[in-house]
C-alpha positions in Angstrom: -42.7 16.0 -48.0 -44.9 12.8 -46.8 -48.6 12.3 -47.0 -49.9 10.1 -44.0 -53.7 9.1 -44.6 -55.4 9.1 -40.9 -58.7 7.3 -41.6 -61.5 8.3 -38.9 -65.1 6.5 -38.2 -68.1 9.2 -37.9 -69.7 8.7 -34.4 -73.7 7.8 -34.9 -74.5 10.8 -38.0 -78.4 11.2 -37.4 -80.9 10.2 -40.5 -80.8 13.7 -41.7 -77.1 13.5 -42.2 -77.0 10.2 -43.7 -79.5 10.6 -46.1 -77.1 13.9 -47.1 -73.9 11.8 -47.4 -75.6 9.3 -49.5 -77.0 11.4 -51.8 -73.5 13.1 -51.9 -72.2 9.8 -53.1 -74.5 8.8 -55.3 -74.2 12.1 -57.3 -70.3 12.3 -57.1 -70.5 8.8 -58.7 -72.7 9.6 -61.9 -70.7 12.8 -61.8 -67.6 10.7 -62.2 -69.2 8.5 -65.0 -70.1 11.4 -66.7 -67.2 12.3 -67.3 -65.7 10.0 -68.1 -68.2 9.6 -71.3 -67.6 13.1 -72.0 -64.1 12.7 -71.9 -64.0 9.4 -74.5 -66.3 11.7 -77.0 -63.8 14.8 -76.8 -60.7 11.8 -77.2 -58.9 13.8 -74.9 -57.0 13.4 -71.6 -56.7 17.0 -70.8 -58.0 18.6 -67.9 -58.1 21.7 -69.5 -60.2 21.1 -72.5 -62.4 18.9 -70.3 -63.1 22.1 -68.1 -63.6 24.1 -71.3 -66.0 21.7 -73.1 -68.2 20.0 -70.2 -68.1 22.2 -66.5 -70.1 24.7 -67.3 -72.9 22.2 -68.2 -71.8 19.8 -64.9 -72.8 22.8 -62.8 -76.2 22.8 -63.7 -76.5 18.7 -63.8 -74.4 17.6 -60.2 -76.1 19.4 -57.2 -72.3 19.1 -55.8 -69.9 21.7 -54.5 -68.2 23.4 -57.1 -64.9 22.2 -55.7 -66.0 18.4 -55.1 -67.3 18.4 -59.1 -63.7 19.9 -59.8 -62.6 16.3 -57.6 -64.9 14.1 -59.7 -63.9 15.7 -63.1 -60.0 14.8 -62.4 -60.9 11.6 -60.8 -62.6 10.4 -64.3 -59.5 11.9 -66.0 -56.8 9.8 -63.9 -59.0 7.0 -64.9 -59.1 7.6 -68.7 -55.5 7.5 -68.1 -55.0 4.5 -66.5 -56.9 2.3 -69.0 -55.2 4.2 -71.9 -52.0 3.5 -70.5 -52.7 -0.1 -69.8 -53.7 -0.3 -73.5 -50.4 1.1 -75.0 -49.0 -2.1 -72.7 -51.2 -4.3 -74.8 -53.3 -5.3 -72.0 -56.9 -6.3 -72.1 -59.1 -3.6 -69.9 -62.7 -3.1 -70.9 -64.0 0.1 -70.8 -63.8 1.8 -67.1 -66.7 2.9 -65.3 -68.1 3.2 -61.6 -70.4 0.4 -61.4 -70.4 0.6 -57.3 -70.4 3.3 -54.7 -67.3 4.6 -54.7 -65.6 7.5 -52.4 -66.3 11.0 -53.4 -63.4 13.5 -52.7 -63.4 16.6 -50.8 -60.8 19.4 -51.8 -58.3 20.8 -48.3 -59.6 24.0 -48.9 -63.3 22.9 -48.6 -63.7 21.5 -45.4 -62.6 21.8 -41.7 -60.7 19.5 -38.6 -62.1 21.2 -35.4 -62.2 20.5 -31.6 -65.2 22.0 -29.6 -64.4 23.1 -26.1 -66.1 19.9 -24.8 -63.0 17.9 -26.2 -64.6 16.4 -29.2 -63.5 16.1 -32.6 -65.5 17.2 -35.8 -65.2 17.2 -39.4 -67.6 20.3 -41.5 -67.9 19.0 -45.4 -70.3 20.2 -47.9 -72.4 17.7 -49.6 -74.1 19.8 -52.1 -73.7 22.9 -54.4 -73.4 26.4 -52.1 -71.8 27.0 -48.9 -73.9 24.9 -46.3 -72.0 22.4 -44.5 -72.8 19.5 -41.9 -70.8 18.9 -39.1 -70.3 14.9 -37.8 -68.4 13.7 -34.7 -65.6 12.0 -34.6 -64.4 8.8 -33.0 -60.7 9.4 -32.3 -58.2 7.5 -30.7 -54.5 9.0 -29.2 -52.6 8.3 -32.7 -55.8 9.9 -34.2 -55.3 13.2 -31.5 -51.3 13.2 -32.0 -51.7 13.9 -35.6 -55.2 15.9 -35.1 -53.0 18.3 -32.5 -49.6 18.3 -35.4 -52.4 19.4 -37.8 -53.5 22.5 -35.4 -50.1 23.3 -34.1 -48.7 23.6 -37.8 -46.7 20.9 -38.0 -48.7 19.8 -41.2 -51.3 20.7 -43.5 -54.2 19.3 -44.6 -55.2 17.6 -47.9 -57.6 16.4 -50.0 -60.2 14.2 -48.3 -62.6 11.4 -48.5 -65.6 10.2 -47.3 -67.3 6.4 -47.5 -68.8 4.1 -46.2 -68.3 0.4 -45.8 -70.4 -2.9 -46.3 -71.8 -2.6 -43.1 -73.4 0.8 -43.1 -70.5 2.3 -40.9 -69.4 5.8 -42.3 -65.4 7.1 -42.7 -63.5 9.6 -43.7 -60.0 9.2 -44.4 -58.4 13.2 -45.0 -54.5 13.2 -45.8 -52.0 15.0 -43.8 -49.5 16.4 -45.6 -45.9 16.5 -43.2 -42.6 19.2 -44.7 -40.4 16.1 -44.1 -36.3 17.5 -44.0 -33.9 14.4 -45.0 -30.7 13.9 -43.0 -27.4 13.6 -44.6 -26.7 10.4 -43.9 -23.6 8.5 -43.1 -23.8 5.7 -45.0 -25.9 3.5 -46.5 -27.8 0.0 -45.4 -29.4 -2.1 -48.1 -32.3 -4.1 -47.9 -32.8 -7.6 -49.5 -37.1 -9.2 -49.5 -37.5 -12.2 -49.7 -39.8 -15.0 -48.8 -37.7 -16.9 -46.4 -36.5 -14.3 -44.5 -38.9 -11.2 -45.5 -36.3 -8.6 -45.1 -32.1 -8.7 -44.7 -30.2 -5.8 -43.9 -26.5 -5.5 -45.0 -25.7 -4.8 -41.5 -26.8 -8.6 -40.6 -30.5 -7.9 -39.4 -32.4 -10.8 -40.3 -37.0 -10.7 -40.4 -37.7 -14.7 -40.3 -40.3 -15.7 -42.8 -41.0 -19.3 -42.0 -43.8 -18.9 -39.4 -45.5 -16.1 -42.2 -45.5 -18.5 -45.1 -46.7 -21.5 -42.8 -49.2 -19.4 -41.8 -50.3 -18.4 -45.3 -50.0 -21.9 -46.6 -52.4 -23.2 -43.8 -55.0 -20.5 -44.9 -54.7 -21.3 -48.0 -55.8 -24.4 -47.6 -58.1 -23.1 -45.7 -59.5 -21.0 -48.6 -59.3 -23.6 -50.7 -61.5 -26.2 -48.2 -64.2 -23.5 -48.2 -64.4 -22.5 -51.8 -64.9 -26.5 -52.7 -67.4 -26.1 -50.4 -69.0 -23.3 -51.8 -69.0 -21.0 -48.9 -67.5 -17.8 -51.1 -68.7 -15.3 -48.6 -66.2 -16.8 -45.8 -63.7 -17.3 -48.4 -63.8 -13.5 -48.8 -63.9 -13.0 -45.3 -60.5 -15.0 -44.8 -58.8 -13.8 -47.6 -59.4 -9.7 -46.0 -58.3 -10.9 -42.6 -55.0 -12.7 -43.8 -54.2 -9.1 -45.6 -55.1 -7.3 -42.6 -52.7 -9.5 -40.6 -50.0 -8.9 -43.0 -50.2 -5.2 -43.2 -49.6 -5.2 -39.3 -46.6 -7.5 -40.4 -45.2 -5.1 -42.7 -46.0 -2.2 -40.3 -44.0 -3.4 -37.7 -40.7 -4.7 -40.2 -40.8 -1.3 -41.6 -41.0 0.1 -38.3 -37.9 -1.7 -36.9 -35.9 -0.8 -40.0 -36.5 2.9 -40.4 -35.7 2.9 -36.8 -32.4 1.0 -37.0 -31.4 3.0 -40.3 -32.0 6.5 -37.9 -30.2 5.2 -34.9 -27.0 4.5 -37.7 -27.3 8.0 -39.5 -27.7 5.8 -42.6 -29.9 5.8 -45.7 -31.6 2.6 -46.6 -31.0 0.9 -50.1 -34.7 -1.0 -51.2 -34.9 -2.8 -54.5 -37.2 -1.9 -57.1 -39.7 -4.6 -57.3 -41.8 -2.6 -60.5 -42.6 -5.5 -62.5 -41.8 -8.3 -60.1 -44.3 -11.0 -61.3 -43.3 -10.4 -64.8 -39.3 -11.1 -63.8 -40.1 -14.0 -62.0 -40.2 -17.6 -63.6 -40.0 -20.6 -61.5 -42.7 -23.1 -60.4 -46.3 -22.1 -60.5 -45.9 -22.7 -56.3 -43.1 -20.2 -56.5 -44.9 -17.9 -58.7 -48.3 -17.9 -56.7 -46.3 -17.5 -53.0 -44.7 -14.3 -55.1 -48.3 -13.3 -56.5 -49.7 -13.7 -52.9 -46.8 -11.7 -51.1 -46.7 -8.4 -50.3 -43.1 -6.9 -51.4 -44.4 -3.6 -52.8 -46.6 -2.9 -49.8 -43.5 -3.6 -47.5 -41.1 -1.4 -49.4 -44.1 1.4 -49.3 -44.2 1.5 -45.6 -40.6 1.7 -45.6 -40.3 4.5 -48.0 -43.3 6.6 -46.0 -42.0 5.8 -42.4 -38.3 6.7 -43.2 -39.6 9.7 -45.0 -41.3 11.1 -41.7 -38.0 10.0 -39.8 -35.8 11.8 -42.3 -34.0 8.8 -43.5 -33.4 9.0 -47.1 -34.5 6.2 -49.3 -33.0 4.9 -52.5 -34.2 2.7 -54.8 -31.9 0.6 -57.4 -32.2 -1.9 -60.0 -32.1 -6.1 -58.1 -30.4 -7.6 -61.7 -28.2 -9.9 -60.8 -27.5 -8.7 -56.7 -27.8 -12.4 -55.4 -25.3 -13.5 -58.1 -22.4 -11.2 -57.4 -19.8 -11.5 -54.8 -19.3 -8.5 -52.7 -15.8 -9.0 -52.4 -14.4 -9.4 -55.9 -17.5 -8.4 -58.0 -17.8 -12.2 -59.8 -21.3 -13.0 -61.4 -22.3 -16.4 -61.5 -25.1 -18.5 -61.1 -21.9 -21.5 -59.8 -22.1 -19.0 -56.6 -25.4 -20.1 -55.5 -24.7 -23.7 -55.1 -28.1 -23.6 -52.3 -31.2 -21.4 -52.2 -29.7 -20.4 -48.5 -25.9 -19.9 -48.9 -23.5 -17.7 -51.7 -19.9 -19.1 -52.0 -18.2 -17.2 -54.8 -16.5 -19.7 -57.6 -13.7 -17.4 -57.7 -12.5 -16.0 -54.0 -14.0 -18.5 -52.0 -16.3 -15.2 -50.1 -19.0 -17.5 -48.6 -22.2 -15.8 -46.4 -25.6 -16.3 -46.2 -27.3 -15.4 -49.7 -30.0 -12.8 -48.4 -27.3 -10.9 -46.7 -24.9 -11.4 -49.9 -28.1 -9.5 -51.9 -28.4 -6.8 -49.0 -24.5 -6.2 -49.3 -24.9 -5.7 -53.4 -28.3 -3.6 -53.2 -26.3 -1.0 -50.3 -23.0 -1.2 -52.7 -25.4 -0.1 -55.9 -27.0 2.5 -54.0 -23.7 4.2 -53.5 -22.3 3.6 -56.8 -25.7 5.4 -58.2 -24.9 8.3 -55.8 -20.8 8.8 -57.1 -19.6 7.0 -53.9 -17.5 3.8 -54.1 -18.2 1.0 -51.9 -17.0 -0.5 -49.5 -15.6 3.4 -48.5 -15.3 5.6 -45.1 -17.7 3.1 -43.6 -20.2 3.9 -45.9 -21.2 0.6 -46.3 -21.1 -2.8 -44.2 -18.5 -4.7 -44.9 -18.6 -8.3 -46.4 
């Protein structure tokens, strides 16, 4: 089962509308808040108690849709959890509220993807308490009609949905489509080794070059850097959400070409798990701030969601030590690294390229987690 988000602009709502969405947003928000205080006075993190003690009296406060309150109640909850959870780590968190507009949530059940017989899309959402519901036109492109048509043909359902709006006015909904996803058995396994350098190498010798990503990041960095001494923060910002916007279209393609190539080979794919990356790392502070500023986790997350609509499996294992071991005779060493770029083992004299050497170790993990050796029935490529 895969969620895909498919995020949709509302075509021109009239004043009438807008002023409706608004207010929707506004109330969901002190709605949220709300909660949230009612939840710190009861101490408690349970939905169920929270119902008991505080939604009867909700009702008569929010003019929201039963439903949507239901949505803000176990938004505030998730919330209470978070910062709880990141006190228990010993972190610093100040208290959590919703200072700014923030998206309110409309349950699957409450509202409605339709296409009227002139061809256009519409979205029908309540934005108060009772049954009344406004209906907005969509602005739709073909990957937004592809997955618009899976949802009316059955080949998914619908889920939860939101509705905001951005800095400029401009009003969005993004609802989530919720694909049955059947994973193939898979003939083998690939691993996949990020990195900086090269931003992804598979065991198989596929190799994503790096170099003209981090010159590019470097050069707007500097560029942030020349603007923020000059005290223009709003173009700072500006850059900052471009560079990330041209990134994610990196890592969307990468992940494309991988899931595709891990299909094609009837073979799972092998990703490290990068939970607590920035805390493993120690180098220089220009080695830890490239790490701070990449984006690993979002690349593996495209991977795992793309591979999961194509049916490739996806496993995840533990990095320790996978660009110190030899593939061929299992020696760990930190002598086998002699260069950032190339792996000679001290002991067998097995010498590759050190990203493929990680790729080789991740895929040979993944199918010692799974009961398989390596290196078996072609399960795995070959040192």
């Amino acid at each position: 089962m895969r969620t895909v988000a498919l995020k949709m602009k509302l075509l021109s709502p009239n004043r009438g509308k807008q002023e409706k969405m608004a207010r929707l947003l506004k109330t969901f928000r002190e709605a949220c808040n709300w909660f949230l205080e009612q939840a710190e006075t009861l101490n408690t993190t349970s939905r169920a108690k929270l119902h008991r003690e505080t939604y009867g009296e909700a009702c008569k406060l929010f003019d929201l849709n039963r439903a949507t309150l239901q949505c803000a109640m176990m938004k505030a909850l998730a919330t209470r959890r978070s910062y709880l959870a990141l006190k228990r780590k010993g972190r610093k968190v100040s208290k959590p509220r919703f200072e700014r507009e923030i998206p309110a949530v409309i349950r699957q059940d409450r509202y409605s993807l339709q296409q009227l017989p002139s061809g256009t899309w519409i979205v029908k959402f309540p934005t108060s308490s009772g049954r009344s519901q406004i209906a907005v036109p969509l602005v739709v492109s073909h990957y937004h009609i592809d997955a618009l048509l899976d949802l009316a043909g059955g080949s998914c359902r619908q889920g939860s949905m939101e509705i905001w709006r951005d800095g400029k006015g401009e009003w969005y909904i993004t609802a989530n489509l919720v694909y049955e996803t059947q994973l193939n058995e898979p003939g083998g396994v690939i691993g996949v080794d990020f990195g900086i350098v090269k931003l992804a190498t598979l065991s198989n010798g596929v190799f994503f070059d790096g170099r003209q990503v981090r010159w590019r990041k470097e050069r707007r960095m500097e560029r942030r850097r020349a603007l923020q001494k000059a005290g223009r923060l709003s173009r700072v910002k500006k850059e900052a959400s471009r560079e990330r916007k041209w990134m994610r279209y990196i890592n969307h393609c990468i992940s494309k070409k991988i899931v595709e190539i891990a299909k094609s080979e009837n073979k799972a794919l092998a990703l490290e798990d990068l939970r607590n990356l920035r805390e493993r790392a120690k180098g220089s502070k220009e080695l830890n701030r490239m790490i701070s500023g990449w984006s690993f986790r979002e690349l593996a997350s495209l991977i795992e969601y793309k591979a999961a609509l194509a049916g490739v499996p996806v496993i995840y294992v533990d990095p320790k030590n996978t660009s110190k071991t030899c593939p061929r005779c299992g020696n760990i060493s930190r002598q086998n690294r002699k260069s950032q770029g190339w792996f000679k083992c001290t002991r067998c004299g097995y010498q590759s390229d050190a990203d493929r050497v990680g790729a080789l170790n991740i895929a040979a993990k993944a199918l010692d987690a799974s009961g398989a050796g390596p290196w078996r029935r072609g399960e795995c490529d070959t040192p």
